[in-house]
C-alpha positions as CSV (number, residue, x, y, z in Angstrom):
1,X,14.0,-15.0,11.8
2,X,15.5,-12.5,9.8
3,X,14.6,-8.7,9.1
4,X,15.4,-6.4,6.2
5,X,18.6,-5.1,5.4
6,X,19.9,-1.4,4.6
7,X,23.1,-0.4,4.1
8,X,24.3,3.6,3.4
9,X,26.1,4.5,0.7
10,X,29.1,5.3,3.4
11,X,28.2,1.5,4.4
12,X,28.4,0.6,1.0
13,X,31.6,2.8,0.2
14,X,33.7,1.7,3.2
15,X,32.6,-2.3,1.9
16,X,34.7,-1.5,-1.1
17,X,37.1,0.3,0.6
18,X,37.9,-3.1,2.8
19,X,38.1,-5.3,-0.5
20,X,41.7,-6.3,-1.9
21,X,42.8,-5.3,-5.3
22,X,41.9,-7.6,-7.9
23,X,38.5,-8.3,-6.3
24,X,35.6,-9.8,-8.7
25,X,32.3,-7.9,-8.8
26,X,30.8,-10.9,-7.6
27,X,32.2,-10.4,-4.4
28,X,31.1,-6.9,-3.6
29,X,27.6,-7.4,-4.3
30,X,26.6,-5.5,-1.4
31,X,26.8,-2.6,-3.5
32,X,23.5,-3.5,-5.3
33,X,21.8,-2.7,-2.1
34,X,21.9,1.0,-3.0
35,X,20.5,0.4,-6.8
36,X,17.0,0.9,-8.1
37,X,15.4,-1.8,-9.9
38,X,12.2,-1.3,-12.3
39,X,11.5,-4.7,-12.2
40,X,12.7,-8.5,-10.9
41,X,12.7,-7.6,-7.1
42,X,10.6,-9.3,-4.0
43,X,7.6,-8.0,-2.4
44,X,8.7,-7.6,1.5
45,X,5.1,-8.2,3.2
46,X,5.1,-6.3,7.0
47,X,3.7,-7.0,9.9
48,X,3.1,-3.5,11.1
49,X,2.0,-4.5,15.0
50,X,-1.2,-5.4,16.7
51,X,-4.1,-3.9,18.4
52,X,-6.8,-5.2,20.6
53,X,-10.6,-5.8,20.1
54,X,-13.6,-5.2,22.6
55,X,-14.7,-9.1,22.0
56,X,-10.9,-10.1,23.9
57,X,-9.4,-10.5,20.6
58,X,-6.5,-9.2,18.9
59,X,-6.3,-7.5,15.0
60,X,-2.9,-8.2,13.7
61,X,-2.2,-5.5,11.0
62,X,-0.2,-5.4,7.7
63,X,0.9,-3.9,4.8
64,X,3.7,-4.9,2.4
65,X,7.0,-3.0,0.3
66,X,7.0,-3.9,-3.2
67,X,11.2,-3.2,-3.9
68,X,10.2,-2.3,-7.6
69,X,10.1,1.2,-8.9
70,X,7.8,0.2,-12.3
71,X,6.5,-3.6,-11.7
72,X,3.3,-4.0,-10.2
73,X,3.1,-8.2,-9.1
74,X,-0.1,-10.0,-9.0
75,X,0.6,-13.1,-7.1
76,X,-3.0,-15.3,-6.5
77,X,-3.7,-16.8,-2.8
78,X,-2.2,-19.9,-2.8
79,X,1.3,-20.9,-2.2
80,X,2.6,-18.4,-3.3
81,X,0.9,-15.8,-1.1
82,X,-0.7,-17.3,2.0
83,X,-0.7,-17.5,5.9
84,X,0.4,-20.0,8.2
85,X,-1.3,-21.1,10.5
86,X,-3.8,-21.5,8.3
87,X,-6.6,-20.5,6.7
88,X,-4.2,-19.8,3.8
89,X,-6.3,-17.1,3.2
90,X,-7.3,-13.8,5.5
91,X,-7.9,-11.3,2.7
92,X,-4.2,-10.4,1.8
93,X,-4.3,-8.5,-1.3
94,X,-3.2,-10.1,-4.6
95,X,-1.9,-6.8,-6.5
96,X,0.9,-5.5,-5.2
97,X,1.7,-2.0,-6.3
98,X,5.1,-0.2,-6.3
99,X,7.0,0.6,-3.6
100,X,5.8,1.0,0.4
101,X,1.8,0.4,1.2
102,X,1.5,0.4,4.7
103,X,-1.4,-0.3,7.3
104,X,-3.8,-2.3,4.4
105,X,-5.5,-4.8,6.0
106,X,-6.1,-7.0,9.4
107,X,-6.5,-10.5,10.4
108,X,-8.2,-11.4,13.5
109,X,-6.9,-13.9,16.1
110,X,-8.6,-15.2,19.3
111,X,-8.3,-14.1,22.7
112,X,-6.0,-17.4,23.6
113,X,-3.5,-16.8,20.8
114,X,-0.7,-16.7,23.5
115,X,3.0,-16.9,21.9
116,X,2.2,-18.1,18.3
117,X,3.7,-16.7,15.4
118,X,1.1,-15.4,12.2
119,X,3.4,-15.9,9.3
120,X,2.4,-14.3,5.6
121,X,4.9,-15.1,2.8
122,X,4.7,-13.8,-0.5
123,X,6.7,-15.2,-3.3
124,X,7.1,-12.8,-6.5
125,X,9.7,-13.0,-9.2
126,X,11.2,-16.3,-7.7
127,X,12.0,-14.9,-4.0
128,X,10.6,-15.6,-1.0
129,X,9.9,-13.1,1.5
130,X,7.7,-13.5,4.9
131,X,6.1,-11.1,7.7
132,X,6.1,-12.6,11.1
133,X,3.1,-11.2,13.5
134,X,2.7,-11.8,17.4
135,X,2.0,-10.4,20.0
136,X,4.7,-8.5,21.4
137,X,4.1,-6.0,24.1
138,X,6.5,-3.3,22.3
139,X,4.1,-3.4,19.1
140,X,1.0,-2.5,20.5
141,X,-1.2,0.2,18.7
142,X,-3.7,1.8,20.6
143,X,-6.6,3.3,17.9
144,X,-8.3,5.4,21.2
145,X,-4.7,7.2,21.5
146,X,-4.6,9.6,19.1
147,X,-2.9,7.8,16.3
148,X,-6.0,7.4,14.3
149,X,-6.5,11.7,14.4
150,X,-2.4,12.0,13.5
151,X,-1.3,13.0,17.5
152,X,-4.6,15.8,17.2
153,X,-6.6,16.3,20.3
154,X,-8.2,20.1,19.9
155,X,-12.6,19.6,19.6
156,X,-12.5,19.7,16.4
157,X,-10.4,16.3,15.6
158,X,-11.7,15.0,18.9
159,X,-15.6,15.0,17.1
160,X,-14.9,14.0,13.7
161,X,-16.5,10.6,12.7
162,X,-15.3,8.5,9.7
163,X,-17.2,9.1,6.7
164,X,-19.7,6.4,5.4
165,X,-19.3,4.5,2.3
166,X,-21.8,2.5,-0.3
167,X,-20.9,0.9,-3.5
168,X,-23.3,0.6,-6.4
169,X,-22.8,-2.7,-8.2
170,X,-21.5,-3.0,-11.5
171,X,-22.5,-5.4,-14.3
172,X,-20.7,-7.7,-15.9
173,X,-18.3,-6.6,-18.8
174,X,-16.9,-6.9,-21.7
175,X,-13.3,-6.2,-23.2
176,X,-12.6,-3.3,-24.4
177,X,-14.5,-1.7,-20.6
178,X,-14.8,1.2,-19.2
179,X,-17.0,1.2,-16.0
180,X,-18.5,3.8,-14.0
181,X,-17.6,3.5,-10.2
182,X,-20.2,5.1,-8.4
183,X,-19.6,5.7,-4.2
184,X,-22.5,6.9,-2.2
185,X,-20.7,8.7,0.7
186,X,-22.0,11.0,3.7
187,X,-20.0,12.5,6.1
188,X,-20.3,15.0,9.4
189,X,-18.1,17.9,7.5
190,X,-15.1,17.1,9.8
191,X,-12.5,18.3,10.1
192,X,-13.2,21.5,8.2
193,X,-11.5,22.5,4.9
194,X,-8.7,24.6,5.0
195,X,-6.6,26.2,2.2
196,X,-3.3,24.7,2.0
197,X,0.0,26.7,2.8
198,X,2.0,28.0,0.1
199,X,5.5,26.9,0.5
200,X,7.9,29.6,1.0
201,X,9.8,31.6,-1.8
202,X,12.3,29.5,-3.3
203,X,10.8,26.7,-2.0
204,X,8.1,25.7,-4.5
205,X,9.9,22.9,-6.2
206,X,11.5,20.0,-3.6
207,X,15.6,20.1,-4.0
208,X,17.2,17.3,-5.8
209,X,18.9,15.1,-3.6
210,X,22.7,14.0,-5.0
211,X,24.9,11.3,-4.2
212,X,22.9,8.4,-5.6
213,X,21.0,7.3,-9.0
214,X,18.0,8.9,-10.3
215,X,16.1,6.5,-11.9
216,X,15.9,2.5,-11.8
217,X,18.9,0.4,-13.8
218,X,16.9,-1.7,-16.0
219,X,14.2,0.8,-16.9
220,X,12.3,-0.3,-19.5
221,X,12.0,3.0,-22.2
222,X,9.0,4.3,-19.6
223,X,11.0,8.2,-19.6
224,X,12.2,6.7,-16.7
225,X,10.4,6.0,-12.7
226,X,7.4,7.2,-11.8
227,X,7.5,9.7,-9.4
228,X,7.6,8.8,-5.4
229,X,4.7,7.9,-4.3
230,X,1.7,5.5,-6.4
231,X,-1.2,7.3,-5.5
232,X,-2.1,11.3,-5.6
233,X,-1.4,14.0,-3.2
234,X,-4.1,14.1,-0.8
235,X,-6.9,16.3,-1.3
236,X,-8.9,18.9,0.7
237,X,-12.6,17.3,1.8
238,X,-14.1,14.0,1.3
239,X,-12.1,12.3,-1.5
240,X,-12.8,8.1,-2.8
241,X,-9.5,6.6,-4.2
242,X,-9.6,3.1,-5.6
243,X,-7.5,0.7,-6.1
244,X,-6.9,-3.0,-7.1
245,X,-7.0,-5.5,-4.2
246,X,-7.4,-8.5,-6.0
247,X,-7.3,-9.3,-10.0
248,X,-5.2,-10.0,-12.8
249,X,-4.0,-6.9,-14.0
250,X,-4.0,-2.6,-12.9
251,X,-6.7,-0.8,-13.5
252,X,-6.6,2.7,-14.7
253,X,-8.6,4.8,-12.2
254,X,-10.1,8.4,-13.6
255,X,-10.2,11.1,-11.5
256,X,-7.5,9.1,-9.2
257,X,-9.3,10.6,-6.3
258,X,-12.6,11.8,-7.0
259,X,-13.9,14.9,-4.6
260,X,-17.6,13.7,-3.0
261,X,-20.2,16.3,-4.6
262,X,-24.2,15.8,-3.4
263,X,-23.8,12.6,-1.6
264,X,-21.5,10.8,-4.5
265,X,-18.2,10.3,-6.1
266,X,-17.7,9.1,-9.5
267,X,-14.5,6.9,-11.2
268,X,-14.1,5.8,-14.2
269,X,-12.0,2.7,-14.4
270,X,-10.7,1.0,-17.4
271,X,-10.0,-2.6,-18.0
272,X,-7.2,-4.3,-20.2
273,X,-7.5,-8.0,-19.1
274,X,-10.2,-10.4,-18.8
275,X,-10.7,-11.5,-14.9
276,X,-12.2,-11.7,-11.8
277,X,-11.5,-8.2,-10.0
278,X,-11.9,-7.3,-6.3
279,X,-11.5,-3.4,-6.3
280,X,-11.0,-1.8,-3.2
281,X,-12.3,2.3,-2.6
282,X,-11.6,4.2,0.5
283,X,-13.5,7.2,1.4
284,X,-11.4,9.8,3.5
285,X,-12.3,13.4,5.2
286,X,-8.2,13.9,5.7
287,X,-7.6,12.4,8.7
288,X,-10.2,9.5,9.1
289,X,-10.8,7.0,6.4
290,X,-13.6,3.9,5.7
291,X,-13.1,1.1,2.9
292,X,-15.0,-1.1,1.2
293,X,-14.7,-3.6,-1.7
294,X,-16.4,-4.4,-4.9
295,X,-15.7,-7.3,-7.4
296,X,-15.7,-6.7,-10.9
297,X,-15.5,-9.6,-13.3
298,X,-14.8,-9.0,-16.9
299,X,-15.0,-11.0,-20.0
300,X,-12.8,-11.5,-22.8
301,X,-13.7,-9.5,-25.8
């Protein structure tokens, strides 16, 4: 079984350091380890631990590292991107955006599961990388303990429900498309809005950290990476961000994160390629979240 590797830059320096003069690139490649790459790179899937269910069952959770900086993968269920043991398929996404997504999805397993592995592997530009699930004692979340209110225990956190969450259908379409995403959410007004800080003087603008590359080696001309992080800051109230789960191509999501005003919270999502799309949109109230998905199939012009 193996598990990811990272190496410092003083890891990487004192590698060097050790080789003999006259040393071919090719055998210090564990210097790549500290490059940025915009595209070509594996999608890590993660098993990110278990929790258990009032039925006696176990939810094994999981979310995935995409090592590019600009190439979003869509790899179909299939061989490519399945589970073992099988059903092949227990709703794994099939878009993979940039960088680290964590806590996405679930798959059940029954009370008897015992010692068995859950193995998801994901193959994306030609490697082959797998997440191994079970049970281990050490990897046990416990939702009732706090984690799901981020460590908070005052009333206030203590009483706040997740918001609920309706999608209105949307016809079929036709390329070029634009369609309106309409959410129909409600929520108990917890936790209450507060201003945000202001940083303090001096500190408006993060620092720029040294000592490594900026931007990816084999940027295409994009004015370089995007900036950390694929999705918007969060927002202040009830906010609906979508994404793609499952289709062919990225979807261009307008607002990003919608605010809920009277009931509802509209997107307008724009289509480039024909295909069958499951979009996925998660309400949130900043601190507790509920998600649900709606497919989307468009035509070619």
């Amino acid at each position: 079984m193996s598990y990811p590797r990272f190496f410092s830059a003083a890891a990487a320096f004192l590698a060097i350091a050790a080789v003999a003069p006259g040393t071919s690139a090719q055998q210090i490649e564990i210097i790549d380890n500290n490059l940025k790459y915009s595209s070509g790179q594996a999608v890590q899937p993660v098993f990110e631990g278990w929790s258990r269910n009032p039925d006696g069952s176990f939810s094994m959770h999981f979310g995935y590292l995409n090592r590019n900086y600009v190439q979003k993968v869509h790899v179909p269920v299939g061989r490519d991107n399945g589970f073992e043991p099988g059903p092949i398929d227990r709703g794994q996404p099939t878009f993979f955006y940039t960088r680290t997504n964590r806590n996405l999805f679930s798959v059940t397993v029954p009370r008897d599961w015992g010692k068995k592995e859950l193995v998801w592997t994901v193959i994306a530009n030609g490697k082959t990388e797998k997440a191994y699930g079970w049970l281990q004692a050490e990897w046990e979340i416990d939702p009732a303990g706090g984690a799901g209110q981020g460590g908070r225990t005052d009333p206030e956190y203590v009483k706040n429900k997740p918001p609920t969450l309706k999608l209105e259908t949307v016809a079929a379409l036709t390329l070029p498309a634009v369609a309106t995403l309409t959410a129909d959410v409600t929520d108990d007004g917890l936790p209450k809005s507060r201003s945000r800080r202001k940083p303090p003087v001096g500190q408006e603008t993060p620092p720029t950290l040294l000592g490594g590359p900026d931007a990816p080696v084999n940027v295409p001309e994009l004015g370089g990476a995007p900036t950390r992080g694929e999705f918007p800051p969060r927002q202040e109230g009830t906010t609906v961000r979508w994404i793609v789960w499952r289709g062919p191509a990225e979807v261009t999501f307008e607002p990003a994160s919608a605010p809920v005003k009277d009931g509802k919270a509209v997107t307008k999502g724009t289509f480039t390629t024909a295909g069958e799309y499951v979009l996925r949109a998660r309400a949130n109230d900043s601190m507790l979240s509920t998600q649900r998905d709606l497919t989307v199939t468009v035509k070619g012009s």
